[in-house]
Structures are given as structure tokens and as C-alpha cells.
DOKOLTOR-597964 format. One line per field, with one value per residue (C-alpha): residue number from 0; residue in one letter; x, y, z. Coordinates in steps of 0.5 Angstrom, whole numbers, plus 500, padded with zeros to 3 digits. Layout:
BEGIN
i	[NUM|...]
aa	[a|...]
x	[X|...]
y	[Y|...]
z	[Z|...]
END
This chain:
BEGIN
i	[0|1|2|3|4|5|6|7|8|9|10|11|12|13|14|15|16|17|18|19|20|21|22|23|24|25|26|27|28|29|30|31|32|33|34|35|36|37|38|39|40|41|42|43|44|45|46|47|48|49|50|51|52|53|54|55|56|57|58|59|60|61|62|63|64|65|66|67|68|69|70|71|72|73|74|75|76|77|78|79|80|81|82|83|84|85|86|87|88|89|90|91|92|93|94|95|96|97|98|99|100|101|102|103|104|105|106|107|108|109|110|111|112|113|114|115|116|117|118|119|120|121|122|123|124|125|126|127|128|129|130|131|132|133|134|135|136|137|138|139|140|141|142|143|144|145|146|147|148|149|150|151|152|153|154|155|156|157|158|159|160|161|162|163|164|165|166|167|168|169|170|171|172|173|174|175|176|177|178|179|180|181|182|183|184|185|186|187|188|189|190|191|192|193|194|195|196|197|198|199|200|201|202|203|204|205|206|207|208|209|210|211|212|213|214|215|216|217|218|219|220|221|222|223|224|225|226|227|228|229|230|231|232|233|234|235|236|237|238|239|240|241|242|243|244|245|246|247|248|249|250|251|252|253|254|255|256|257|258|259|260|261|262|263|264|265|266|267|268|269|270|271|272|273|274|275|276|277|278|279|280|281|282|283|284|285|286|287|288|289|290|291|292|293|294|295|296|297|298|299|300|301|302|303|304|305|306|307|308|309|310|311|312|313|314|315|316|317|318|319|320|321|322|323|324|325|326|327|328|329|330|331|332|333|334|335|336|337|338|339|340|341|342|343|344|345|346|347|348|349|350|351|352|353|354|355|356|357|358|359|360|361|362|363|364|365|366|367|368|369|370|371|372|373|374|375|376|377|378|379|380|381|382|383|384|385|386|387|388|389|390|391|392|393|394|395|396|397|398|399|400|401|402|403|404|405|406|407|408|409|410|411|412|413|414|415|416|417|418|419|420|421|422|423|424|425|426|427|428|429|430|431|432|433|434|435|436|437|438|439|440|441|442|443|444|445|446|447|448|449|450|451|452|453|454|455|456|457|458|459|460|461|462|463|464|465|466|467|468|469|470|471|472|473|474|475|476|477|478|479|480|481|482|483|484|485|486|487|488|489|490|491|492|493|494|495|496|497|498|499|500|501|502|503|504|505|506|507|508|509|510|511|512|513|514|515|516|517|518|519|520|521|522|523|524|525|526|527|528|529|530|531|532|533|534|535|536|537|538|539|540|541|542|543|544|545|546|547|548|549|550|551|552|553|554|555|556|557|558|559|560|561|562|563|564|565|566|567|568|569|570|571|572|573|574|575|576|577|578|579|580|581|582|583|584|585|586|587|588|589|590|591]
aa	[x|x|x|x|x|x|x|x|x|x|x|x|x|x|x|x|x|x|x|x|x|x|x|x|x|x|x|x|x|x|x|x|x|x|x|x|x|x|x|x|x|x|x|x|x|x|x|x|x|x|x|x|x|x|x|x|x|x|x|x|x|x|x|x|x|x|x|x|x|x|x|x|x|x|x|x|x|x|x|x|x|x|x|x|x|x|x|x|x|x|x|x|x|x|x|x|x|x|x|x|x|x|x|x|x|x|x|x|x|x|x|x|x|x|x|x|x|x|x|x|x|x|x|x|x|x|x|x|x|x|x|x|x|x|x|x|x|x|x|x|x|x|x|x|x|x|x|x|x|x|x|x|x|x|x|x|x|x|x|x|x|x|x|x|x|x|x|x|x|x|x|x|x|x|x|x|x|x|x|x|x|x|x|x|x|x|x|x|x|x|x|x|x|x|x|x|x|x|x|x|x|x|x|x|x|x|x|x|x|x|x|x|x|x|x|x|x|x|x|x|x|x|x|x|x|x|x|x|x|x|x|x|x|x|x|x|x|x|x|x|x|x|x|x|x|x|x|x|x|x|x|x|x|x|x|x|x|x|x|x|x|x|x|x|x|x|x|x|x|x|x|x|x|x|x|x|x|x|x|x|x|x|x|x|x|x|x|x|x|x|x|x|x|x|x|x|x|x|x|x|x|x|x|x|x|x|x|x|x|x|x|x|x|x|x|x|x|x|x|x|x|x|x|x|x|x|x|x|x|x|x|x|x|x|x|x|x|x|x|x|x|x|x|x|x|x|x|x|x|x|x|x|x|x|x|x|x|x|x|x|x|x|x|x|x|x|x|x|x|x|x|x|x|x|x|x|x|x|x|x|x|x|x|x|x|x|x|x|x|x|x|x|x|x|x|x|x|x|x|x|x|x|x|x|x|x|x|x|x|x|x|x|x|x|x|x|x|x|x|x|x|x|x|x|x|x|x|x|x|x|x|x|x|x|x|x|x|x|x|x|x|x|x|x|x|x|x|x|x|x|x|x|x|x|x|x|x|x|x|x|x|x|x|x|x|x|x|x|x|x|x|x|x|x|x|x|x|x|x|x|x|x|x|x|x|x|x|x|x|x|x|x|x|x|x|x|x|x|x|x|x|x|x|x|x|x|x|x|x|x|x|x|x|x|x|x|x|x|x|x|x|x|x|x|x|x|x|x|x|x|x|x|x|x|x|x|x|x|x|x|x|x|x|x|x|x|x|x|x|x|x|x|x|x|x|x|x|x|x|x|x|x|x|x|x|x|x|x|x|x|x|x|x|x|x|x|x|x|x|x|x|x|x|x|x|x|x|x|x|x|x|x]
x	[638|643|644|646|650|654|655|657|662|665|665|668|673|675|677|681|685|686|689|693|697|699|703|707|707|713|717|716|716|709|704|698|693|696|695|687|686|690|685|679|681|683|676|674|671|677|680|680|673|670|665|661|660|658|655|657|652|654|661|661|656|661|667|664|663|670|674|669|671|679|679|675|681|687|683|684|691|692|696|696|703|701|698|704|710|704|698|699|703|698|692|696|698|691|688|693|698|691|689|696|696|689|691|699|696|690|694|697|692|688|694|695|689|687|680|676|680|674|674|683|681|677|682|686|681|680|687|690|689|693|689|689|687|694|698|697|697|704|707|704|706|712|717|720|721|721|722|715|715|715|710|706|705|704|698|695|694|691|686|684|685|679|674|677|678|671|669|672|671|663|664|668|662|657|661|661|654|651|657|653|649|655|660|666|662|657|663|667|660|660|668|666|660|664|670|666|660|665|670|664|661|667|670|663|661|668|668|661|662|670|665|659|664|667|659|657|658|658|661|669|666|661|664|669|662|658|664|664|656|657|663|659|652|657|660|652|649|654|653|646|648|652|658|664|663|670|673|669|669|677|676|672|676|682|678|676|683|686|682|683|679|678|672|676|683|681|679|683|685|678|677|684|681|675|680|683|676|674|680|680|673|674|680|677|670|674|679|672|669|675|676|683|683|680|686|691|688|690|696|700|695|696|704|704|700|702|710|708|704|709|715|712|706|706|713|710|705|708|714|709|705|711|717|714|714|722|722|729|730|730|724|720|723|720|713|713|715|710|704|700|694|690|682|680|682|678|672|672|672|665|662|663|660|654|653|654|660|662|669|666|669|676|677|675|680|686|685|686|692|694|693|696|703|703|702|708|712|711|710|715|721|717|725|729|726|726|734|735|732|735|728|729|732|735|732|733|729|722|719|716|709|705|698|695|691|686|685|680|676|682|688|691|698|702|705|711|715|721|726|734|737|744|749|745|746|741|744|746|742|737|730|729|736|735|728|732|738|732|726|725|718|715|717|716|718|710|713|719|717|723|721|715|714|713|719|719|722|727|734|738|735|739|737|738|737|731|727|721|721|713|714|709|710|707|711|716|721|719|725|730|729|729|735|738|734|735|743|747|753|749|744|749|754|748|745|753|753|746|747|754|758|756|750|748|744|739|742|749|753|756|760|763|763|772|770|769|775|780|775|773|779|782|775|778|784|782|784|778|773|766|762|755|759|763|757|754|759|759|751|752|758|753|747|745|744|738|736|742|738|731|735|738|731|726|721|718|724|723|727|733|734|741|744|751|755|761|764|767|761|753|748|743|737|735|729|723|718|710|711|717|722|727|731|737|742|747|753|756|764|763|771|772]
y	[202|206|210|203|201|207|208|200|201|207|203|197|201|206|199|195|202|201|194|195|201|197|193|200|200|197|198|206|205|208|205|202|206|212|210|207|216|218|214|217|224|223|221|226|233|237|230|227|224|229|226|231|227|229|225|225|221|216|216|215|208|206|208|205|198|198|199|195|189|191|190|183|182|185|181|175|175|177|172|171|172|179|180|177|182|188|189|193|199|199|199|206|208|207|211|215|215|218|224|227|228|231|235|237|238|241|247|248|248|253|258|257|256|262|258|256|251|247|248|247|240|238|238|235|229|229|227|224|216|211|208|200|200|204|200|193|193|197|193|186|187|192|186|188|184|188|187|183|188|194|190|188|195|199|194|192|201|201|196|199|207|208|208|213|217|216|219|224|227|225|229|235|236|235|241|246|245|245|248|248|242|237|236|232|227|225|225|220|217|215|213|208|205|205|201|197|195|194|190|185|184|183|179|174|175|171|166|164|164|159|155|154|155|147|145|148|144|148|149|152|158|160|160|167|170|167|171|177|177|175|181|186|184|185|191|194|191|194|201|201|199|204|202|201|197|197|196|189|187|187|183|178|177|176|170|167|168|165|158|155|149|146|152|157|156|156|163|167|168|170|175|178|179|182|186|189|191|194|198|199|202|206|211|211|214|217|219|221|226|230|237|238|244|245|241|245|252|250|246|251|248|240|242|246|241|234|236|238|231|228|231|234|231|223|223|226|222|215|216|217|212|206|209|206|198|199|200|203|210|207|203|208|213|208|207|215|214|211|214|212|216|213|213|213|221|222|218|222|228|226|227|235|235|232|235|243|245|251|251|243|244|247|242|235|238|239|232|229|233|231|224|224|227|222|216|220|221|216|210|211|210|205|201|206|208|201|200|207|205|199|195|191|184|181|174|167|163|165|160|163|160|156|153|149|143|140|133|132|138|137|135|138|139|145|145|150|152|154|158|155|162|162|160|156|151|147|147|140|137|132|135|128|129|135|134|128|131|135|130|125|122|129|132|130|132|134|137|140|146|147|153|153|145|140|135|128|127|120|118|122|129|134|142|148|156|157|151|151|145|144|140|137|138|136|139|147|146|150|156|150|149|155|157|151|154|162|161|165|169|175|174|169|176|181|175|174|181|183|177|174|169|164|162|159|154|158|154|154|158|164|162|156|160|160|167|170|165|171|176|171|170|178|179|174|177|184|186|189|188|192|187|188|189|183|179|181|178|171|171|173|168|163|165|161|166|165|167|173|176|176|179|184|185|186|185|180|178|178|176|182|184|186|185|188|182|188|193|188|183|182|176|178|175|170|165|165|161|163|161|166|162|163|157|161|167|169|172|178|181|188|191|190]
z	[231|227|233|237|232|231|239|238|233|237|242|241|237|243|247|241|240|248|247|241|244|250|245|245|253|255|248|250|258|259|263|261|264|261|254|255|258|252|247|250|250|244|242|246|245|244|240|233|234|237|242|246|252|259|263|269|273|267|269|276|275|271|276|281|278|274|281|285|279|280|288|287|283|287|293|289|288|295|299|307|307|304|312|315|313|311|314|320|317|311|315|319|311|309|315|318|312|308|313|314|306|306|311|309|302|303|307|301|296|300|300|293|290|294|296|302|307|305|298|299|304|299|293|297|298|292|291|297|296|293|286|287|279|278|283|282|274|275|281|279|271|271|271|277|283|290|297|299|305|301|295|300|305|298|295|301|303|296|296|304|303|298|304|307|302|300|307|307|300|301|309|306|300|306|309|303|301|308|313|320|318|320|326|327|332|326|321|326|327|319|319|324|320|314|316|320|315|311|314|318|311|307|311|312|305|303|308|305|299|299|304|298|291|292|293|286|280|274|268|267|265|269|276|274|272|278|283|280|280|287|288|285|289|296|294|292|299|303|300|301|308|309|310|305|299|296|303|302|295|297|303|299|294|299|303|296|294|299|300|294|290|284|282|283|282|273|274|276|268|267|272|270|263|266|271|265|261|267|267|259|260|266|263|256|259|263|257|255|260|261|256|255|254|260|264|259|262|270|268|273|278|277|276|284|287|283|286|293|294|291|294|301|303|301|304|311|311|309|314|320|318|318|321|327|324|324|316|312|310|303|304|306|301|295|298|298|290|289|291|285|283|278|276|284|284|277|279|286|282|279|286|287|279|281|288|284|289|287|283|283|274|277|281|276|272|276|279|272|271|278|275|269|272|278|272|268|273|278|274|268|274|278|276|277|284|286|284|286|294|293|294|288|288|283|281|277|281|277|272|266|266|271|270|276|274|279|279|284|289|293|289|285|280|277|271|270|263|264|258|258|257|253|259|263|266|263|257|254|259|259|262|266|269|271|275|277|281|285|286|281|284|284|278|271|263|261|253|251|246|241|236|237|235|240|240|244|249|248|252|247|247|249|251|247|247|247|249|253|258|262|269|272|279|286|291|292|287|282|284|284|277|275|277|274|266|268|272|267|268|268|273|277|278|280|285|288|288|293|297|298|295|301|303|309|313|318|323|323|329|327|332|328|321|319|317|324|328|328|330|335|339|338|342|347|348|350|357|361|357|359|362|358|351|353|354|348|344|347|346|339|337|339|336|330|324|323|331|329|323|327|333|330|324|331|324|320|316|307|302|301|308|310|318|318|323|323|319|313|313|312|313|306|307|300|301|306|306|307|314|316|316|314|309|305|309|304|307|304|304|304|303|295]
END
């Protein structure tokens, strides 16, 4: 019994440490899941603690649960629009995008490392996937908003690569342990079943499951439990038949995700918690395993291979793979950024340990330096990457809570806080006067909250700094309220400045634009005009804005995209809605 309880104490003790440094994460600007690797190594063999643990086959059990755990969650929060503006070039990034890395990178580990190419592939391998855990928990709570193309390709490749970095780091162990046992037939034969058990599965197991969970009636508590359960027991059932169970956990939770009903809805709280404690766990073990010194002795190794990744291979890859879908420079360039590596190249690692392939050690050790650096470098300049590619875009229009509550299986209403900012709009104004200006029959005061206590609305309470308003609503109206409470000079200025000064209605001519009369009519005068050009421009002119911007775009158009009209203006895409259309153009003056 005291050998349980010390193992206990320890235990719970590793994980309250976890959480109490992530109050220091956003103060220092280091990720998260950084700090969790940091405790655990600390508590390690060469730390404060020293705990001697090597149990690899430990490790990898509770790898294997804790990412089947962050896919289901990442899944749930997927919404469908994610498919309209990313699904194609993320299903290339995660197939195509994860073979050229291991086959760029993997040349150049083995010249380096001076090893078999099996070994160099291998490394390779090891290292060439995106991690889901690193990439949702940065992107989704980095407080930065990004353009939704981008956002969503970079999440949907994380939760779809994993599968085929997984074969190939199984596939390529098989051909180090046993190199005349194998042939390219048999290991597309195994991609094949791996993608395609993992897809069939995923895809039934969640229409099933949205299908049953508005049938069940049980306590609040226990739905949360009831879809993990149901998660982890689609992710074992496809591995044991072969296929991919990451790749159907993900898929379940997107399908569960996106059918919302009273018994799911509640529980995305819960499994955000249980997400976060996967996560914690996770790197504390893995924290655990690893020997810094161990890692101290290759540093050069991690440094050599971490920059060319980062620098040569992802690049190479992310252009191939999404160059094709029409993406920007500066898009593409962001995505490269951002190729996070986290607890996905760790937990791969293992497998070489567990299966004896010589240098199997070396190579656990190098992938950890590989991932601490990607999390340092890559994760700390997630906000600068993004204004530096100018993928960020600025926003008011963003509530500072909301809680949805259903009424009935079917039914349901949202409540919203919103903070008045010093500035706004809102300041001095009656809370019902402002949801009266919108929608009065779909929006009502719920509570105002001034310094912490609640304050009863009557007909002369006016708003101040720093209340919070909570708006029961039926109906969008959310991003107008919150421009109302967020509209400062200082958000005003960087949102006139990205999108214009002006903002359109989708369905006015350019043609009829004030802006454009002059270049109109000196087109017009123009002598001989070359009949194709000449034709162009008439078109143009009497094009709506909207047809103009999905012409020239040729993409599924997302919030931030810029359509050059001439040299001295630009249409700025501000707001599309879940269908793809586009509700606000803001045009733009571009010689100050």
C-alpha cells in the first residue's frame, strides 16, 4: 500500500506542477506542452527527483490512449466549413506533404548521421508528421486569429497525417529488422488498408453514434464519458483490424461534432478537460522517459536535422502539396512555419525501442531534441510568423464567452458575455438599447456583471469600463454585438487599415461604384482599343463585387483575401458566412 501511495502522491503531484506552470505559459510566451516535458524531465533520471523510469511498452500504452483522446477532441471541434476551405490540399499535405518530408529529410539524415538509408528514412519518419496534440492546443488557444484557409488546412493535415506516419515508421522498422522480407507491393497494400479501414470505420462509427446519443437519456455527466468510451473502443476495434485508428477516432469526432443535440453539446467542456489531462500525462511520461543527458550528448544532431526540416524539407513538401490549390506565397510560407512537432514523433520513437533496431536509443533521443526545438522555436513565433505572412487577421467581432443551452432535444439558445472595452461604443449605453438597435425579438439582456457582482438591470443603468453583459440569443448576431462592446480606436484603426475604409454589399456593380467613374470613362476614350482587353474591362465593370472577387480568387473564398481591382484599389474580403457566401467586401485605398 505505501509503494501505491507514493506512486499516487508522485503522480498527482507531477500533474498539479504541470498545471500550475501554465499559468507561467502565456506570461513567458512558451508553449504549453513544453512546460508539461519540462516537469517530467525534471522528475526524471537526471532531474530533481530522480525517477528512474524506463518503461517503454508503458509509455507507448499511454501514448497511444492519450492521442486517440486529442484526436476525439480536435474531431469534435471540427466544424464542416473546415472541409469547404481545407480538405483537399490537407488530405495532399497529409499523404503526399508527409512522404516528400521523409524523403527529402531522410537523404539528408543519412548523409549526416552517416547510417543506413533505412536507418537516415527511418529518422526521418520518426519526425516527418505534424502532431494534433502541439497544433490544436497552439493554434486554438494562441490568441491568434488566422485566415480560415490556413487554420484549417494546418489542422485537418494534423489530424489526417498520423496514419501514414505511422506506416511508414512500422514499414520502415520491418525493413531494418528483416530487409528481404518486404516489398513495395505489400507495404502499398498495407497503406491501402490502413486508410481505408480507417476511413469506413471512422466515418460509420460516427454517423452511428450522432444517430444514437439523442436517443440516450442520462445524466449530464455521463454522455462526456459515454463518447470517450465510445472513441477509445472505435480507435482499439480498427487497430485490431488493421486499419488506422487515429484516422477514425478523428473522423468519429468530427461527424459527432458536427450533429449537434442536446447530449452532446454540454460536453465539449468535459472533454476539453479530458483532452487537457491526456495532454498533461502524455509529456509528463514522456518528460519521464527521456534522459537529458542522453539528448545533451546528440544536441548537434537535433540542431542539424531540426533546421533542415524546418527550413529545406517541410517548405519543399508544403509547396508541392498545396501550390496546386491556388494558395499564396505568404500562406504557404506560414504552413511551412508551422509544421509543429509534439508528442506524435516522441511516441513513434518508442516503436524502434520496443522492436531492438540497431542505434533504436540514438534515435529516441534525437527525436526528442527534434521536438523540443520545433515546440521552441516554431511555437514561441506562432504570432510573429503569422503578422510576418500576413495570415493574421485582425478582429472585434468575437464575444468573450458563450454558453449554449438547450431547452429541448431540438432547441436550443446561447448565452454570450461581452466585455465593454475603454472606447467602445458601447460605453454609456443601455444594454437593452444596444440589442434593440440589432434584433430586439431575438436578443435579450440575461445579467449584467459590474466588478464582480451582479448588477439589476432597470431603465436607468448605464454601462461602464469593464462590465460584462450576458445576451441570450436566438439567431447570428453575436459578431454585431461585439463589435458594438470591442469597437475601440485601437481595433478600429487596424481593421480600417487591413480591410478599407469602405465596406461593400456583395451585390453592387463595380461599375456603379463613385471610386471607379473616372477609370471608367478614361477606358472608354481610349483609341483602339485591343479587342480581347477592351472586352475584359466591360465585363469587369459590370460584374458584382462578389462575382469579381470569386473570378479573380478561382478558390473557396475566406475572410482576409485580398483581389487587387488596379493599381491604386483592392476588395478585402470581412465576412463569409458557413455556406460560402460572402456577406462584407471592404475596399481598400492602397497609395497613402
Amino acid at each position: 500500500m505505501d509503494t501505491l501511495n507514493i506512486l499516487y502522491l508522485v503522480g498527482a503531484l507531477l500533474i498539479f506542477a504541470s498545471i500550475m506552470a501554465s499559468t507561467l505559459s502565456a506570461r513567458l510566451g512558451v508553449p504549453l506542452l513544453l512546460l508539461f516535458l519540462v516537469v517530467g524531465m525534471l522528475a526524471g533520471e537526471d532531474g530533481i527527483l530522480g525517477i528512474q523510469f524506463s518503461q517503454y511498452g508503458i509509455a507507448n500504452f499511454i501514448g497511444q490512449a492519450a492521442l486517440a483522446c486529442i484526436l476525439l477532441d480536435g474531431g469534435l471541434r471540427t466544424s464542416f466549413q473546415s472541409f469547404r476551405v481545407g480538405l483537399k490540399p490537407a488530405v495532399v499535405l497529409a499523404t503526399w506533404g508527409v512522404l516528400a518530408t521523409v524523403l527529402v529529410l531522410g537523404v539528408f539524415v543519412t548523409w549526416l548521421m552517416d547510417v543506413d538509408w533505412r536507418v537516415g528514412l527511418l529518422m526521418a519518419a520518426i519526425v516527418g508528421s505534424t502532431d494534433a496534440a502541439a497544433v490544436f492546443s497552439l493554434l486554438r488557444n494562441g490568441g491568434v486569429k488566422l485566415n480560415d484557409r490556413v487554420q484549417a488546412t494546418l489542422e485537418l493535415e494534423s489530424g489526417a497525417n498520423d496514419p501514414l506516419a505511422i506506416l511508414l515508421v512500422t514499414g520502415l522498422i520491418a525493413l531494418n529488422v528483416d530487409p528481404t522480407g518486404q516489398t513495395i507491393f505489400g507495404f502499398l497494400g498495407l497503406l491501402l488498408q490502413q486508410l481505408g479501414f480507417g476511413l469506413g470505420i471512422g466515418l460509420l462509427a460516427g454517423f452511428l453514434l450522432s444517430k444514437l446519443l439523442p436517443k440516450v437519456h442520462l445524466a449530464e455527466g455521463m454522455y462526456a464519458i459515454l463518447i470517450m468510451s465510445a472513441g477509445l473502443s472505435v480507435f482499439a476495434a480498427t487497430n485490431l483490424i488493421g486499419g488506422s485508428g487515429f484516422l477514425a477516432v478523428y473522423l468519429t469526432g468530427v461527424i459527432i461534432g458536427n450533429n449537434k443535440v442536446r447530449s452532446t453539446e454540454h460536453v465539449l467542456r468535459v472533454m476539453d478537460s479530458f483532452a487537457w489531462l491526456s495532454q498533461a500525462v502524455l509529456f509528463v511520461v514522456l518528460g519521464l522517459l527521456v534522459t537529458p543527458s542522453n539528448v545533451i550528448n546528440v544536441w548537434y544532431y537535433s540542431v542539424a536535422i531540426a533546421a533542415f526540416m524546418i527550413l529545406v524539407a517541410r517548405p519543399i513538401a508544403v509547396y508541392t502539396s498545396v501550390k496546386p490549390f491556388k494558395f499564396k506565397d505568404r500562406e504557404i510560407g506560414f504552413i511551412s512555419w508551422v509544421g509543429l512537432r509534439g508528442a506524435v514523433p516522441i511516441t513513434l520513437a518508442i516503436l524502434p525501442v520496443m522492436a531492438s533496431v540497431d542505434g533504436a536509443f540514438m534515435l529516441f533521443d534525437v527525436a526528442f531534441g527534434v521536438v523540443v526545438l520545433s515546440l521552441v522555436l516554431q511555437g514561441t513565433t506562432i504570432p510573429i510568423m503569422a503578422n510576418l505572412f500576413k495570415v493574421r487577421i485582425p478582429a472585434n467581432d468575437e464575444p468573450k464567452e458563450e454558453h449554449e443551452v438547450w431547452v429541448s432535444d431540438k432547441a436550443s439558445i446561447t448565452l454570450y458575455e461581452f466585455e465593454v472595452k475603454a472606447g467602445a461604443f458601447a460605453t454609456g449605453r443601455h444594454p437593452k438599447s444596444i440589442s434593440s438597435r440589432i434584433s430586439p425579438d431575438e436578443i435579450d439582456v440575461f445579467a449584467l456583471v459590474r466588478r464582480q457582482q451582479l448588477i439589476v438591470v432597470d431603465e436607468n443603468t448605464q454601462l461602464k469600463f469593464g462590465d460584462n453583459v450576458w445576451y441570450a440569443m436566438r439567431g447570428n448576431h453575436a459578431s454585431q454585438i461585439a463589435q458594438i462592446f470591442n469597437d475601440t480606436k485601437l481595433d478600429r484603426r487596424a481593421i480600417e487599415d487591413f480591410y478599407g475604409d469602405w465596406l461593400l454589399s456583395p451585390s453592387v456593380k463595380l461599375g456603379d461604384l463613385p471610386f471607379f467613374t473616372d477609370a471608367i470613362q478614361a477606358e472608354s476614350l481610349v483609341t483602339q482599343p485591343k479587342p480581347q482587353a477592351n472586352n475584359r474591362s466591360i465585363n469587369m465593370w459590370q460584374q458584382t463585387v462578389a462575382e469579381y472577387v470569386i473570378a479573380s480568387l478561382n478558390m473557396a473564398p475566406v475572410s482576409g483575401d485580398t483581389v487587387t481591382i488596379n493599381d491604386e484599389w483592392s476588395l478585402v474580403i470581412k465576412e463569409v458566412d458557413s455556406k460560402g457566401t460572402l456577406r462584407t467586401i471592404g475596399l481598400k485605398y492602397r497609395k497613402h
